[in-house]
C-alpha positions in Angstrom: 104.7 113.7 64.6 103.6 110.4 66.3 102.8 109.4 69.7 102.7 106.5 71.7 106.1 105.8 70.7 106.9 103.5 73.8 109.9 101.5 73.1 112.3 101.9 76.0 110.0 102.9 78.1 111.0 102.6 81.6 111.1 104.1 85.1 115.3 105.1 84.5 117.0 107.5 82.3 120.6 106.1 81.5 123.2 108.6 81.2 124.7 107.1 78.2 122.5 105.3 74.9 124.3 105.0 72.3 122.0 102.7 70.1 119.7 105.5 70.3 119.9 109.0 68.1 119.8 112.5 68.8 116.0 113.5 70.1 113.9 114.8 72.0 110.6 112.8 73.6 107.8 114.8 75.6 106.1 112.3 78.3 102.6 113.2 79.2 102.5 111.9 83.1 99.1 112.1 84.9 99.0 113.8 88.2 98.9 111.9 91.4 100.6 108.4 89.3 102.2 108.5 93.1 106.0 108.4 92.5 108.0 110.5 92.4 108.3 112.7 89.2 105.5 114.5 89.9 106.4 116.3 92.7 104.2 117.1 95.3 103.6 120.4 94.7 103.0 120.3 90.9 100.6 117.5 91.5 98.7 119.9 94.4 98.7 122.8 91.5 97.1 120.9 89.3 94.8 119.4 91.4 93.7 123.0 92.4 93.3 124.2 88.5 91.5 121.1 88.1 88.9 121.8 91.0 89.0 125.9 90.0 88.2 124.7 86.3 84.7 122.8 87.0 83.6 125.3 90.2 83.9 127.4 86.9 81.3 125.3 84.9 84.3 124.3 82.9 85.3 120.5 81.5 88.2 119.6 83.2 89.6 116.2 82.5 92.9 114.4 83.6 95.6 116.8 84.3 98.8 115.7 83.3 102.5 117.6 83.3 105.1 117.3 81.0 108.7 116.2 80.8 111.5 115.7 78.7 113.7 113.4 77.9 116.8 114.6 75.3 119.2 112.2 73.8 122.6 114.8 72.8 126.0 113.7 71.8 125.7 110.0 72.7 123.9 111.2 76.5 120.4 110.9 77.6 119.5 113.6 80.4 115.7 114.2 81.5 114.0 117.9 82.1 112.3 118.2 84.8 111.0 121.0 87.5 110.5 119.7 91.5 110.9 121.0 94.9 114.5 121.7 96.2 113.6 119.5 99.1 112.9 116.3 96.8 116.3 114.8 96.7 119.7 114.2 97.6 122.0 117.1 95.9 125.0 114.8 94.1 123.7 114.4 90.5 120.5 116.2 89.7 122.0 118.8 87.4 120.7 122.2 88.7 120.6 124.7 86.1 118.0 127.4 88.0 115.7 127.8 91.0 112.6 130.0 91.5 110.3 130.4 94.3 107.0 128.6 95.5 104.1 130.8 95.8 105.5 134.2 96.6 108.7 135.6 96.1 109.4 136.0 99.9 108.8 132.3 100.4 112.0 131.1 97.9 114.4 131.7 100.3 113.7 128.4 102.2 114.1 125.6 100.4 110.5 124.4 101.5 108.8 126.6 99.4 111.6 126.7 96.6 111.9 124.7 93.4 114.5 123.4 90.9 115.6 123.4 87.2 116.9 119.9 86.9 118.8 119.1 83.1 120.4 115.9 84.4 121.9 112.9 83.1 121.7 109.4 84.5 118.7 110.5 86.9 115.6 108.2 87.6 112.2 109.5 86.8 109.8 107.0 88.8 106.9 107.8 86.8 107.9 107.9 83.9 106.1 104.4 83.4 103.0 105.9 84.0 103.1 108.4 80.6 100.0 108.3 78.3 100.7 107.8 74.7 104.2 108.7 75.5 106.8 109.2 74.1 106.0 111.4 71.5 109.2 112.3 69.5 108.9 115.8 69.5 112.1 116.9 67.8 115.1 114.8 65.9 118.9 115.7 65.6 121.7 116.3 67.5 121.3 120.3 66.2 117.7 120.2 67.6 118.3 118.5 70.8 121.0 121.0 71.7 118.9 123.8 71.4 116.3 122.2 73.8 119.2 121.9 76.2 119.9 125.7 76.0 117.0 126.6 76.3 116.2 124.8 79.4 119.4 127.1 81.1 117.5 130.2 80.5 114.1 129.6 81.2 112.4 132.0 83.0 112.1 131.6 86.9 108.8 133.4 88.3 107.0 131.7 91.1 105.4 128.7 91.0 101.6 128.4 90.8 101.0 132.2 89.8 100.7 134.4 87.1 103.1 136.8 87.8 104.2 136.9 83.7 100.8 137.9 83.2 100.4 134.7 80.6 96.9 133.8 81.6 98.3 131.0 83.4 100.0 129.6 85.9 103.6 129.3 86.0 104.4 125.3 86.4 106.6 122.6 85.1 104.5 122.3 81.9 105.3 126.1 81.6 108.9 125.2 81.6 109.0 122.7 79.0 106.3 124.2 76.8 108.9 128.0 76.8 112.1 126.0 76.7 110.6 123.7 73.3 109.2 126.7 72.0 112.4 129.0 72.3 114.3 126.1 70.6 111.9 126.8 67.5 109.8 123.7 68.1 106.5 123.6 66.4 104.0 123.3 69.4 100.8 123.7 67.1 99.8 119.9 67.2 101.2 119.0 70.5 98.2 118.6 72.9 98.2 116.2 76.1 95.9 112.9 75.8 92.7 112.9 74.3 90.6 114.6 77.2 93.4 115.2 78.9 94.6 119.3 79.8 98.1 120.6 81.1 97.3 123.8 83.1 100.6 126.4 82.4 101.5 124.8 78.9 100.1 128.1 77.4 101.7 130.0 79.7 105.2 128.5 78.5 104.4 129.2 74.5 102.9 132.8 75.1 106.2 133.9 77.1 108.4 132.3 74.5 106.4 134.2 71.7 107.0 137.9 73.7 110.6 137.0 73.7 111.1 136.0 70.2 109.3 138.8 69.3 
């Protein structure tokens, strides 16, 4: 599986590529890149698991979170989890929400965030990726799966435990359960060299339980 695989790489996901074929690319963004993508409060999260890591006496390097970009049936539509506030509601494919915090919090849309599976979106950051993309699956069979997945992810707050995973629940939760569940090996898929992606665990360790 390589990485660093960065032709195309750009700030826009087109909803149509057909000179491209059927995959899926993980893009390792670093928190705080400053647009966009990263939404606010996943960058805060990580930030926080960051700072609770070295009061800890623990390394804690770049944090980075994860999306996706999957190329299906001659369409290209990005993965991606940020706050139901963060933009305009024509286009940005919906598939779940969940709340922000506590439960109790969700039902404003301050504190709640979004699925998105979307075609022809922008990802801003997406520029900013380190040693991305890394082709993590190839296939239109493969990249279907992904796309299923994503519709049934789990929904528990964000920035807690509640799954009792040993993690929190984030956007690299999302795509780590949502690659796993489409039978993705995840063994040799780490962020960049020093890097770490607080909830990725979270995501496999949930997909395992329900597999199982």
């Amino acid at each position: 599986m390589e990485s660093g695989r960065r032709a195309g790489l750009t700030g826009a996901v087109s909803a149509a590529d057909p000179g491209a074929g059927d995959c899926v690319d993980l893009y390792w963004i670093p928190l705080g890149s400053g647009r966009g993508t990263g939404p606010r409060i996943v960058r805060l999260g990580g930030r926080s698991y960051a700072a609770a890591q070295r009061a800890r006496g623990r390394a804690a390097g770049p944090v980075f979170h994860a999306a996706l970009v999957v190329r299906a049936d001659a369409v290209t539509r990005s993965v991606e989890m940020a706050p139901a506030w963060g933009r305009g509601a024509r286009g940005r494919g919906v598939v779940g929400t969940g709340p922000v915090g506590m439960r109790c919090l969700g039902r404003s849309a301050m504190f709640r965030y979004e699925i998105r599976c979307s075609a022809g979106t922008v990802i801003p950051d997406l520029a900013d990726a380190v040693d991305s993309p890394v082709e993590i699956a190839t296939g239109v069979d493969a990249a279907r799966r992904v796309l299923l997945a994503v519709e049934s992810v789990p929904r528990p707050p964000w920035g807690r435990d509640e799954l009792a995973a040993g993690q929190m629940w984030n956007s690299n939760s999302l795509v780590a359960w949502a690659l796993s569940r489409a039978g993705v090996d995840l063994t040799t898929v780490r962020p960049p060299a020093g890097g770490i992606a607080p909830g990725w665990e979270a995501g496999v360790r949930v997909a395992a339980r329900r597999s199982s």
